[in-house]
Every structure is written in structure tokens, then in C-alpha cells.
N, CA, C and O atoms as a Tinker XYZ file with bonds, in Angstrom:
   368  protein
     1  N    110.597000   85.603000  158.372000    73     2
     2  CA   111.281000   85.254000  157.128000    64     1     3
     3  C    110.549000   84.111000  156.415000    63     2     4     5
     4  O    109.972000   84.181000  155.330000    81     3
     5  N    110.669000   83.103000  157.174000    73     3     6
     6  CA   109.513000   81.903000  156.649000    64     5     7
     7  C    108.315000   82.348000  155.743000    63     6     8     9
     8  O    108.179000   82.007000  154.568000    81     7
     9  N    107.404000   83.215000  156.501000    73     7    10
    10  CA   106.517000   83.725000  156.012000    64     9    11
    11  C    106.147000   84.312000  154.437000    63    10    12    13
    12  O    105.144000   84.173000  153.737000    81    11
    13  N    107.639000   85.141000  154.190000    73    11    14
    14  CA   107.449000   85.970000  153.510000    64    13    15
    15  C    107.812000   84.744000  152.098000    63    14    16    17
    16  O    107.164000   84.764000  151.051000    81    15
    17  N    108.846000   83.845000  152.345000    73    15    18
    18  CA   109.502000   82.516000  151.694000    64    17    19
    19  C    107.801000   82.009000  151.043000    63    18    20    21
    20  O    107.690000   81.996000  149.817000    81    19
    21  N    106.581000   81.625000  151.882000    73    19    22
    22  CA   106.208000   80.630000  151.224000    64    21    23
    23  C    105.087000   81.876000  150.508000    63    22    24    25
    24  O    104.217000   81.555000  149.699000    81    23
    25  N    105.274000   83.099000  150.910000    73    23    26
    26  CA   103.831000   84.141000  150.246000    64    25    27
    27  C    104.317000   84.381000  148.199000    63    26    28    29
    28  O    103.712000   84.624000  147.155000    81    27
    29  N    105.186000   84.217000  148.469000    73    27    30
    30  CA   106.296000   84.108000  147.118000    64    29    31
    31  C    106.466000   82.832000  146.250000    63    30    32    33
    32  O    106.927000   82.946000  145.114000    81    31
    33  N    106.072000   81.501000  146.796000    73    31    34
    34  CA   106.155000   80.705000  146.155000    64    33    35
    35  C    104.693000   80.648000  144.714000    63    34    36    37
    36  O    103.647000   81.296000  144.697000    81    35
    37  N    105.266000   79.515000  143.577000    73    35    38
    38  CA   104.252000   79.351000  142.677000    64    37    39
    39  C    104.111000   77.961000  143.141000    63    38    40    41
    40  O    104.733000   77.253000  143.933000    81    39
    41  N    102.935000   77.788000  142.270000    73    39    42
    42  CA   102.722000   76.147000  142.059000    64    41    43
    43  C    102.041000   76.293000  140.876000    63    42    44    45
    44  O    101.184000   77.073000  140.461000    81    43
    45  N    103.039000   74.712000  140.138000    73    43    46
    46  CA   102.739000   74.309000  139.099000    64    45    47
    47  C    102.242000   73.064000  138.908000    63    46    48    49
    48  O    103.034000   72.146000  139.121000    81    47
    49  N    100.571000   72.636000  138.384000    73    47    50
    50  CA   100.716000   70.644000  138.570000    64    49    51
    51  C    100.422000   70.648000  136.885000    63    50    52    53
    52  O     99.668000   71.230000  136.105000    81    51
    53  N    101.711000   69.428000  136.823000    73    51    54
    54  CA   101.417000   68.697000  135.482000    64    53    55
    55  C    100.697000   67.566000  135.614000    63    54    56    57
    56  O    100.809000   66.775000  136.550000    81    55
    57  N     99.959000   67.470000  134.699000    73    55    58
    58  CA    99.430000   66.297000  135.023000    64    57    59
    59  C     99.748000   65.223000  133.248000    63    58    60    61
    60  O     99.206000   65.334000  132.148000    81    59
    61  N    100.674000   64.424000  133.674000    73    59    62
    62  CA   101.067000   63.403000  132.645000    64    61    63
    63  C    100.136000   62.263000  132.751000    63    62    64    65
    64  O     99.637000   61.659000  133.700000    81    63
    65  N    100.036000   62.123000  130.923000    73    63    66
    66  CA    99.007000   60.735000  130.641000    64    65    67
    67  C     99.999000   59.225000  130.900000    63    66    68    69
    68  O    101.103000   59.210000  130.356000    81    67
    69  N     99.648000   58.228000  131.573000    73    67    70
    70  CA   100.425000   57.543000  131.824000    64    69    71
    71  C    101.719000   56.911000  130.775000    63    70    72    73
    72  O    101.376000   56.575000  129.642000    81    71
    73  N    102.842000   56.796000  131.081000    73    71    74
    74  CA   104.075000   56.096000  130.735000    64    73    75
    75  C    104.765000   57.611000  130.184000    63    74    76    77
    76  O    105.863000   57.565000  129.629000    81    75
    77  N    104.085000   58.901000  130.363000    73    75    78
    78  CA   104.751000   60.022000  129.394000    64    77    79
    79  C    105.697000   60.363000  131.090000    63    78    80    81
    80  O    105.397000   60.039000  132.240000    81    79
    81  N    106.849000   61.112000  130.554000    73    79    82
    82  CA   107.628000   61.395000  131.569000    64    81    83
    83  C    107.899000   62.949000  131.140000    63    82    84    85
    84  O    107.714000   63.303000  129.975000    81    83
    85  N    108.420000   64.000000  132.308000    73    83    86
    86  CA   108.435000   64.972000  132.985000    64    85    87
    87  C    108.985000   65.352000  131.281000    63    86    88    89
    88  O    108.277000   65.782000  130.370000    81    87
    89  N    110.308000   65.064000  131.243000    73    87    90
    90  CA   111.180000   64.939000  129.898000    64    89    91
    91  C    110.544000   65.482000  128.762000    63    90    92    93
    92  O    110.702000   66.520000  128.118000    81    91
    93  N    109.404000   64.029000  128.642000    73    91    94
    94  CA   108.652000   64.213000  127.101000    64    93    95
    95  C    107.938000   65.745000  127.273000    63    94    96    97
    96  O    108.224000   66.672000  126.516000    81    95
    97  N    107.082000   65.852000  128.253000    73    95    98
    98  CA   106.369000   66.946000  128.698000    64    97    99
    99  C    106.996000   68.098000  128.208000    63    98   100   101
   100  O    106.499000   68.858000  127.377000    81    99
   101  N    108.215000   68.228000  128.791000    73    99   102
   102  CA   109.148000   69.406000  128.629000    64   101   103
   103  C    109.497000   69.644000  127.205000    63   102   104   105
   104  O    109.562000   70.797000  126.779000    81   103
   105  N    109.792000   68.317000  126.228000    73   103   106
   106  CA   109.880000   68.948000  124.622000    64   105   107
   107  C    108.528000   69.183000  124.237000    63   106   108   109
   108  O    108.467000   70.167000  123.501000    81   107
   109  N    107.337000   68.616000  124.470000    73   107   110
   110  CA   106.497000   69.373000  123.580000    64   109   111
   111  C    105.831000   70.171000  124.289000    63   110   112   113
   112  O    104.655000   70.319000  123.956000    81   111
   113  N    106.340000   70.943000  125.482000    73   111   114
   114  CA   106.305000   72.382000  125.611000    64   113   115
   115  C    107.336000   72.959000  124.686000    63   114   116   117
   116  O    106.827000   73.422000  123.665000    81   115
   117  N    108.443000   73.048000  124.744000    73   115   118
   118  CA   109.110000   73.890000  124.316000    64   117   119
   119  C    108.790000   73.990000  122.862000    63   118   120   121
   120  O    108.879000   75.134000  122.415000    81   119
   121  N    108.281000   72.642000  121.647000    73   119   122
   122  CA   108.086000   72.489000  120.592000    64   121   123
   123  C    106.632000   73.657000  120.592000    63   122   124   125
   124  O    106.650000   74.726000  119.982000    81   123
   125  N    105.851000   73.324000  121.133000    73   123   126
   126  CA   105.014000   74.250000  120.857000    64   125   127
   127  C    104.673000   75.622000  121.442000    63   126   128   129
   128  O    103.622000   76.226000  121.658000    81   127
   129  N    106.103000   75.900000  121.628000    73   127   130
   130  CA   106.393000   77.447000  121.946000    64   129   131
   131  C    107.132000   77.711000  120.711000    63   130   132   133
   132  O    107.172000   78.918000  120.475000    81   131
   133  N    107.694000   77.027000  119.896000    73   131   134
   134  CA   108.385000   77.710000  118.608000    64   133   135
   135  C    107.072000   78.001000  117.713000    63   134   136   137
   136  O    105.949000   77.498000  117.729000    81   135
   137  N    107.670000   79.029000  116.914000    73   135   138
   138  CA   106.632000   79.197000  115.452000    64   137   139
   139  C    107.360000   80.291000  114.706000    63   138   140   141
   140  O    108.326000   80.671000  115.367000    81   139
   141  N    107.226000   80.946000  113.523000    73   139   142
   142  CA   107.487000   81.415000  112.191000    64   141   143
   143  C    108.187000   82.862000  113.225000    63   142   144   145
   144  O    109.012000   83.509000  112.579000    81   143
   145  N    107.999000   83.268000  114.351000    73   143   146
   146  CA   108.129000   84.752000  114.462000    64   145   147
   147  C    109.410000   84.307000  116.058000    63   146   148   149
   148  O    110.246000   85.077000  116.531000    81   147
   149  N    109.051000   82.579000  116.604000    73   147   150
   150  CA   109.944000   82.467000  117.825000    64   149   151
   151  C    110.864000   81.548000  117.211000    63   150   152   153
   152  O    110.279000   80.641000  116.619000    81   151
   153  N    111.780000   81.509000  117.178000    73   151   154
   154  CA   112.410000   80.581000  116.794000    64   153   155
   155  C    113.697000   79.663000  117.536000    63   154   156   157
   156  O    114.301000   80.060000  118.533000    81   155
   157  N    113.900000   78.698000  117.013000    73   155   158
   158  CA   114.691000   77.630000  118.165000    64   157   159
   159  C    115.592000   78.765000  118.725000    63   158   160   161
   160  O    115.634000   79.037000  119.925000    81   159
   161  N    116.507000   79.584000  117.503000    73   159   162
   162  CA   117.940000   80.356000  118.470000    64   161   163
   163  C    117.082000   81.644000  119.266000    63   162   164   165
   164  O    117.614000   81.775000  120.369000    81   163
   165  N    116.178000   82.439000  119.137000    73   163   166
   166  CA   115.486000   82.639000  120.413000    64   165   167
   167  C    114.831000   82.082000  121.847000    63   166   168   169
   168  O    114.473000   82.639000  122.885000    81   167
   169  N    114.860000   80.590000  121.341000    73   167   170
   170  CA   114.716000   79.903000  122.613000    64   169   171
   171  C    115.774000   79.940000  123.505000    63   170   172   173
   172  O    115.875000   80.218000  124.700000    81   171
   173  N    116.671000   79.533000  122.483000    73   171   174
   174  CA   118.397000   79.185000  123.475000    64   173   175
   175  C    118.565000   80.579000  123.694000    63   174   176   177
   176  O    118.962000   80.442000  124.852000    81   175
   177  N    118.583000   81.621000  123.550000    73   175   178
   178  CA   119.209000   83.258000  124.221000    64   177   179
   179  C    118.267000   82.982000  124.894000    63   178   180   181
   180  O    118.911000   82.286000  125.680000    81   179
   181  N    116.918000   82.909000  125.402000    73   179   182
   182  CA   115.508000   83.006000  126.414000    64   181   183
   183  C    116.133000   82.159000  127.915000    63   182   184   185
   184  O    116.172000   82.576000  129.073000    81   183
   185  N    116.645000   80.632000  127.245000    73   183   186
   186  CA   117.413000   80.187000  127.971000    64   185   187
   187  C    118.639000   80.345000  128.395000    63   186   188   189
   188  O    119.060000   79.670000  129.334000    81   187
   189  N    119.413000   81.282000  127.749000    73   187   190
   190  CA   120.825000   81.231000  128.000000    64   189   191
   191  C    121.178000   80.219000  128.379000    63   190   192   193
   192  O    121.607000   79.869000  129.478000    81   191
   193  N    120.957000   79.532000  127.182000    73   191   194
   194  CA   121.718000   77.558000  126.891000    64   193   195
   195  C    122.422000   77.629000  125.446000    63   194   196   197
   196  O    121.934000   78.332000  124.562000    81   195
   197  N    123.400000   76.996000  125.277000    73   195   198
   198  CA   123.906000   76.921000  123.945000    64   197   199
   199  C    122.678000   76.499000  122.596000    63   198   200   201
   200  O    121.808000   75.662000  122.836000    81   199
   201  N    122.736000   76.981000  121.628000    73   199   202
   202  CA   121.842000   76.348000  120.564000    64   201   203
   203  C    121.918000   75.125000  120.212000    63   202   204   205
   204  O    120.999000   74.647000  119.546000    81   203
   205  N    122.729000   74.555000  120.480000    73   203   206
   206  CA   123.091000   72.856000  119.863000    64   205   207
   207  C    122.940000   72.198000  121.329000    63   206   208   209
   208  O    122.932000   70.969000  121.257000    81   207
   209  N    122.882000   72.440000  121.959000    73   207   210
   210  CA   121.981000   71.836000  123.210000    64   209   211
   211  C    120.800000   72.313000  123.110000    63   210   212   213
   212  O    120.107000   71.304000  123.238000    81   211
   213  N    120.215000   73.044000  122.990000    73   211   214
   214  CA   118.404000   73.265000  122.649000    64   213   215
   215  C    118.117000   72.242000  121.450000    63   214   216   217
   216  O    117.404000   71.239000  121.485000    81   215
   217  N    118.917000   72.800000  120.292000    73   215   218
   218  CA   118.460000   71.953000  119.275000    64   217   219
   219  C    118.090000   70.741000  119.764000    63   218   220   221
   220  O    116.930000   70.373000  119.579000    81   219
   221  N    119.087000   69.846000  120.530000    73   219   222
   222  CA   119.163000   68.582000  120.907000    64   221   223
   223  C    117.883000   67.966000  121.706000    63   222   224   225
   224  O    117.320000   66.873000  121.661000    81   223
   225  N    117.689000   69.096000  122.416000    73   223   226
   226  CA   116.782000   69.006000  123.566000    64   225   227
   227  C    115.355000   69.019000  123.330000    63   226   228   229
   228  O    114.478000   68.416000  123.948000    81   227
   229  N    115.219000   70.094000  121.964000    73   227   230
   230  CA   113.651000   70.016000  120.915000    64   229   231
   231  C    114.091000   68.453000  120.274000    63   230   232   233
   232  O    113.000000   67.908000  120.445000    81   231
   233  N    114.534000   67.906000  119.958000    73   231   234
   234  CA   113.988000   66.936000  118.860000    64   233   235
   235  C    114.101000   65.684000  120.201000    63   234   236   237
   236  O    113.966000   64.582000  119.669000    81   235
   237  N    114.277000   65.560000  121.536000    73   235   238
   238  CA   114.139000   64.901000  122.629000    64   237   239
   239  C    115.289000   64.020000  122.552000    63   238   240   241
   240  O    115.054000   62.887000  122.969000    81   239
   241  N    116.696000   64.267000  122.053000    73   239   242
   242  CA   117.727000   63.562000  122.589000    64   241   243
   243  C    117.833000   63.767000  124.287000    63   242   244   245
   244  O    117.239000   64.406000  125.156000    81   243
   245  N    119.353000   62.493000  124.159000    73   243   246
   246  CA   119.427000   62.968000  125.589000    64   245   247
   247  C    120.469000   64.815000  126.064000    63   246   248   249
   248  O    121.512000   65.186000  125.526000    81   247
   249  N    119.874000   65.386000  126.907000    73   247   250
   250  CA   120.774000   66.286000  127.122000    64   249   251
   251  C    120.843000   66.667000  128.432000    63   250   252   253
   252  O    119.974000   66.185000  129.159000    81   251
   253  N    121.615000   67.377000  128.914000    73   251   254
   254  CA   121.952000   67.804000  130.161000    64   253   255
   255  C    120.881000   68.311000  131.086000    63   254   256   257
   256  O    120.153000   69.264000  130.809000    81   255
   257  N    120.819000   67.535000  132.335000    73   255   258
   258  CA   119.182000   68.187000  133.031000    64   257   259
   259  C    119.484000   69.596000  133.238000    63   258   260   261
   260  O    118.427000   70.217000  133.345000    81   259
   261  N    120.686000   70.481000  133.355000    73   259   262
   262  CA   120.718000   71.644000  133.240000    64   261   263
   263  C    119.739000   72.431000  132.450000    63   262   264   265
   264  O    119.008000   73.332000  132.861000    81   263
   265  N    119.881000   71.749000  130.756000    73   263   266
   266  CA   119.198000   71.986000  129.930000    64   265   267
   267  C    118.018000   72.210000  130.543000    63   266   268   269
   268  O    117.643000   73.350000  130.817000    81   267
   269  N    117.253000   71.022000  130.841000    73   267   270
   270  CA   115.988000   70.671000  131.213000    64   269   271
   271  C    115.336000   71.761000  132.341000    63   270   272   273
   272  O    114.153000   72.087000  132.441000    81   271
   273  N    116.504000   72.224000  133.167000    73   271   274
   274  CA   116.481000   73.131000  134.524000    64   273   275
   275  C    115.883000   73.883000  133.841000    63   274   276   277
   276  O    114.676000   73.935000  134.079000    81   275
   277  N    116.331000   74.637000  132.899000    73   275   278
   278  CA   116.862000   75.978000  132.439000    64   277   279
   279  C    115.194000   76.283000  131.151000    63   278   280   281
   280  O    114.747000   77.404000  130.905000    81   279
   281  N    114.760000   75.278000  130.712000    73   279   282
   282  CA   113.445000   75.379000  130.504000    64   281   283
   283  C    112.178000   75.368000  130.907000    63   282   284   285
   284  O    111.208000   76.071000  130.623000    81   283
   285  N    112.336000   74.478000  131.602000    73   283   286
   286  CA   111.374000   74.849000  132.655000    64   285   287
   287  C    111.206000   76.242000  133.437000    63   286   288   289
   288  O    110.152000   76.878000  133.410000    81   287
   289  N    112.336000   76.644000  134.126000    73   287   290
   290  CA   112.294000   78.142000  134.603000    64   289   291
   291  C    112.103000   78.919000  133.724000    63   290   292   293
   292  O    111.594000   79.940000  134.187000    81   291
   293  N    112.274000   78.976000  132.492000    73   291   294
   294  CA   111.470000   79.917000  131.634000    64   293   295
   295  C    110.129000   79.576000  130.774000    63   294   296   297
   296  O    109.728000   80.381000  129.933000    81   295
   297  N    109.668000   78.736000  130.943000    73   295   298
   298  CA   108.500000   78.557000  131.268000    64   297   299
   299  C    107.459000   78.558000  132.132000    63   298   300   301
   300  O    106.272000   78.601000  131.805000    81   299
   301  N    107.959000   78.505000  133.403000    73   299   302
   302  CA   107.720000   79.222000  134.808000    64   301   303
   303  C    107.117000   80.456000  134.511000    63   302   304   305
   304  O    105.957000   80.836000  134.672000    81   303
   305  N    108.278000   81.109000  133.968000    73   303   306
   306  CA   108.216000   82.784000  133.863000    64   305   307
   307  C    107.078000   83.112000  132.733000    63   306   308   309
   308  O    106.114000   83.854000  132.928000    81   307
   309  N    107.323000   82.532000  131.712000    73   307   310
   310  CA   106.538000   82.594000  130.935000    64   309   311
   311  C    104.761000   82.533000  131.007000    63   310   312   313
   312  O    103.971000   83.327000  130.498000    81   311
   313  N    104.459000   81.249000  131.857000    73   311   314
   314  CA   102.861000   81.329000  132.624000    64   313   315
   315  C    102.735000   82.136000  133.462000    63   314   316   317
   316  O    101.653000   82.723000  133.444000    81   315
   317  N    103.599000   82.483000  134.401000    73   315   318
   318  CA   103.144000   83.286000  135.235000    64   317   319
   319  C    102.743000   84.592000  135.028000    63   318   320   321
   320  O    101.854000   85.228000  135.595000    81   319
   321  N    104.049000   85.146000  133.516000    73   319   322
   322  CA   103.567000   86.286000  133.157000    64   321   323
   323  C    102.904000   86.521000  132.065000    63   322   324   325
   324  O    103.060000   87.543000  131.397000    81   323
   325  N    102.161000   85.659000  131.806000    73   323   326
   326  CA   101.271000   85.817000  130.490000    64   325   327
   327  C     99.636000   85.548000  130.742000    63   326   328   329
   328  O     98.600000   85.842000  130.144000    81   327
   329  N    100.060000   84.681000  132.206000    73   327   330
   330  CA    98.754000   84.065000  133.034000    64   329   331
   331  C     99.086000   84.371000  134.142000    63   330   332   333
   332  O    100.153000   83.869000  134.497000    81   331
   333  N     98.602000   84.995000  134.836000    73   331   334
   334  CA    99.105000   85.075000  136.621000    64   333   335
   335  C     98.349000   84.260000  137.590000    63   334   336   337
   336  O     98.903000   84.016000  138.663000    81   335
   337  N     97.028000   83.750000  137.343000    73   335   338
   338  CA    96.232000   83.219000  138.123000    64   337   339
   339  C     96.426000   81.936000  137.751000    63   338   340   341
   340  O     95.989000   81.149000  138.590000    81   339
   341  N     96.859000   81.495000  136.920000    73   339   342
   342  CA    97.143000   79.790000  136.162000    64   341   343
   343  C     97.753000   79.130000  137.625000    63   342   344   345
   344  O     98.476000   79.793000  138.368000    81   343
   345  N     97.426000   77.994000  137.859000    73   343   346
   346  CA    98.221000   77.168000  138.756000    64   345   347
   347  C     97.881000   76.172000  138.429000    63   346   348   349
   348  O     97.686000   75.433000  139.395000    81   347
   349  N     97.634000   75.589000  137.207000    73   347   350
   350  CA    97.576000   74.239000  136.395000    64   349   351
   351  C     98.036000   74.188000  135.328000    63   350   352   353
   352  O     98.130000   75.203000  134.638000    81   351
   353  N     98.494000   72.841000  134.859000    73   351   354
   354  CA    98.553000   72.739000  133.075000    64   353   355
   355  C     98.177000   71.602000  133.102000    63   354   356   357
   356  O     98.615000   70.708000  133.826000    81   355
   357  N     97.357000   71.535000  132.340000    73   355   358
   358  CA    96.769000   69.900000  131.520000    64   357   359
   359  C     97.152000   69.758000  130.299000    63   358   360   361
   360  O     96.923000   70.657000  129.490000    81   359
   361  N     97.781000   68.652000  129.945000    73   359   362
   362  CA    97.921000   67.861000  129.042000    64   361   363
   363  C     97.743000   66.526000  128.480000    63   362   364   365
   364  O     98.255000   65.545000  129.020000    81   363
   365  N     97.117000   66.455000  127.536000    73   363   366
   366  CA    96.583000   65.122000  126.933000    64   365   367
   367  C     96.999000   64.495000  126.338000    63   366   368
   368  O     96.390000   63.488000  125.978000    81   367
């Protein structure tokens, strides 16, 4: 069982420029996943999160780490299936 547990796992490394936190990271991913054809209320159905908590969550108020959960795992999904061999992200 073990086995099959870690043949299944991903790995993801962020690598943050100093004083930026996991947080910031996470809105300007999600900011620069919107554009003219994705839009914020397709984010929130992607997430199945309310829209006024996304909204909140793009312009980097504070919001529920649920929120925060809940983007990341679809961003997860998102590299893995758009990139399958990716096991990095750099950001500057």
C-alpha cells in the first residue's frame, strides 16, 4: 500500500524571492491565470469557492485558507495537466 501512496505523489517547489509569502505567490498565480476568454467567475466554479471570496482573494485581501486550499489544488491540476513533467515553478 505504502508503495503504491508515494508512486502517486507530485512535487511542487516554489521558490519565493525573499520577504514574498506562499499567500502573495498564490494571488499572482491566480491573477495571471485570468484574461479576456478566463474570467474571475470561471475561476470561482474551477474552484468551487463562492465569487466574492475569489474576488477577495485576487485583489489579496484577507480570506479563508480554505480559499487558499482550494487554489492551489487547482493549480496543481492545472500544471500537471498542461505540463506533466514540470516539478518546478520559478518565480521572480
Amino acid at each position: 500500500m505504502e508503495n503504491k501512496l508515494i508512486k502517486r505523489m507530485k512535487v511542487l517547489t516554489i521558490y519565493l524571492s525573499e520577504g514574498d509569502t506562499l499567500s502573495q505567490w498564490a494571488v499572482k498565480q491566480a491573477n495571471s491565470m485570468l484574461n479576456e476568454r478566463y474570467k474571475l467567475v470561471h475561476l470561482a466554479l474551477d474552484m468551487k469557492a463562492p465569487y466574492h471570496s475569489v474576488r477577495r482573494f485576487i485583489s489579496g485581501e484577507n480570506v479563508a485558507l480554505e480559499i487558499q486550499d482550494k487554489f492551489i489544488s487547482l493549480y496543481l491540476k492545472h500544471v500537471y495537466s498542461t505540463h506533466p513533467n514540470t516539478y518546478s515553478v520559478v518565480d521572480h
